[in-house]
N, C-alpha and C positions, 0 to 999 in steps of 0.2 A: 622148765624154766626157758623165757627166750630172752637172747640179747637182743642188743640195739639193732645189730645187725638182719635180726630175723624179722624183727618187729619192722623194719622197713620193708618187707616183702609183703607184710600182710596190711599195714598200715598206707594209706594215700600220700599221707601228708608226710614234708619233709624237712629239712634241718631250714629255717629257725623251727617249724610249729609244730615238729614234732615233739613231742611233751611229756613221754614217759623213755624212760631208758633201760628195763627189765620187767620182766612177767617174771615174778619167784612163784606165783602158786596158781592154776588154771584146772577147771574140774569142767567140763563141756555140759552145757545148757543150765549148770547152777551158777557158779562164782569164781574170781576172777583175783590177783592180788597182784601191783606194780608197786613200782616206785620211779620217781625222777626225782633227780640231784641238783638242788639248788644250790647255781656256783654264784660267786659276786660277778664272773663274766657276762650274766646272761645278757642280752641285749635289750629288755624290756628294764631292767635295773634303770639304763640311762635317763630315763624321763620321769619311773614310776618309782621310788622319788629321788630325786638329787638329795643326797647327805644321809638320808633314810628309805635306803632301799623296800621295798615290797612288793613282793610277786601279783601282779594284780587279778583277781577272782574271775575275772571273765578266763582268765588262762589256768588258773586249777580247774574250775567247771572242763574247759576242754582237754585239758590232761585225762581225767574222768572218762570226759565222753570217746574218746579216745579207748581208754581200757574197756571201756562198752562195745567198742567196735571189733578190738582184739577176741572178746569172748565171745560177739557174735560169729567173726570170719572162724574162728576155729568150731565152734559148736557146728553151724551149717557149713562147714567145709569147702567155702568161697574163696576166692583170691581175687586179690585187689584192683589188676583191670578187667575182670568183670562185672563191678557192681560200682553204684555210688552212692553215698550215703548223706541224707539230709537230715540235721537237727530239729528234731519237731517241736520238742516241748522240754523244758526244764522247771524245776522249782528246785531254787536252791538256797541255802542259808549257810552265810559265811559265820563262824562262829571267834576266830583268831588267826593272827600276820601267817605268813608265810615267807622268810627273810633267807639271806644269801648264808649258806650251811648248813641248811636243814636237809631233811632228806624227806621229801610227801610219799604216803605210804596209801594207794589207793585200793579201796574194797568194793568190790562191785558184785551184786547179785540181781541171778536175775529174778522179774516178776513177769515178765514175758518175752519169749523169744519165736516170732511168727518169721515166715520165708518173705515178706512181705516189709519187717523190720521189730522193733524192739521196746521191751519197759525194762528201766533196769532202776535200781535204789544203788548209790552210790556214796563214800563215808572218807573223807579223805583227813588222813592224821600225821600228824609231828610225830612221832616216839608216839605216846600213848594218849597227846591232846589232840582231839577231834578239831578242826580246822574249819573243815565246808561239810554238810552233808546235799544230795542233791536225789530227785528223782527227773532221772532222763526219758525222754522218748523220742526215736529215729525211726526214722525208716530207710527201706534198701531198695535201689534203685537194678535191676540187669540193663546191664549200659544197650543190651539187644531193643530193647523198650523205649517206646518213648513216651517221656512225661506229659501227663496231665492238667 
């Protein structure tokens, strides 16, 4: 299990967009399980909606991609300033809200993991209602390199 704490070590991004708050279950080069805590404080609430709050999907999608990034750093046992990571490819399908008290439960397995970057199938749930499910694809940068 990692906290918030750790997960900042391994993870780039930071408080607003960091997006998950605990790894409960992680098995190296299979799958992955987080969660993040939807408060009424978040800071996307203000816009996305006034009086009806909703987490808006482009931000579960990268909560996800996110726990994508967790499974990759720990399976190839990278640290975060040495690599950088680009969202290649998404298909995702939102399926139901995500509102302030819920708590998003993300599953992520992988379908590839290359030194190069990543496929992953990702399934994100309330309690036991499916929410988004999503197949991602990234790739991973050595900041020694230069892009392409």
């Amino acid at each position: 299990m990692y906290t918030i704490n750790e997960l900042q070590e391994i993870l780039p991004q930071e408080y607003p967009f960091l997006l998950i708050d605990r790894v409960l279950e992680l098995e190296e080069n299979k799958r992955i399980v987080s969660i993040k805590n939807v408060t009424a404080n978040e800071h996307f609430f203000v816009g996305h909606f006034p009086n009806q709050p909703v987490m808006p999907g482009v931000l579960i999608l990268e909560a996800m991609a996110q726990t994508a990034i967790v499974l990759y750093a720990k399976s190839k046992h990278v640290k975060k300033d040495n690599v950088r990571y680009y969202f290649g490819k998404a298909e995702v399908k939102f399926k139901a809200p995500v509102v302030p008290g819920d708590q998003l439960r993300i599953e992520v397995k992988v379908g590839k993991l290359l030194s190069t970057g990543g496929i992953c199938e990702a399934i994100a749930y309330v309690q036991d209602t499916v929410v988004s499910k999503a197949t991602i694809g990234f790739s991973v940068q050595k900041l020694s390199e230069k892009k392409v």
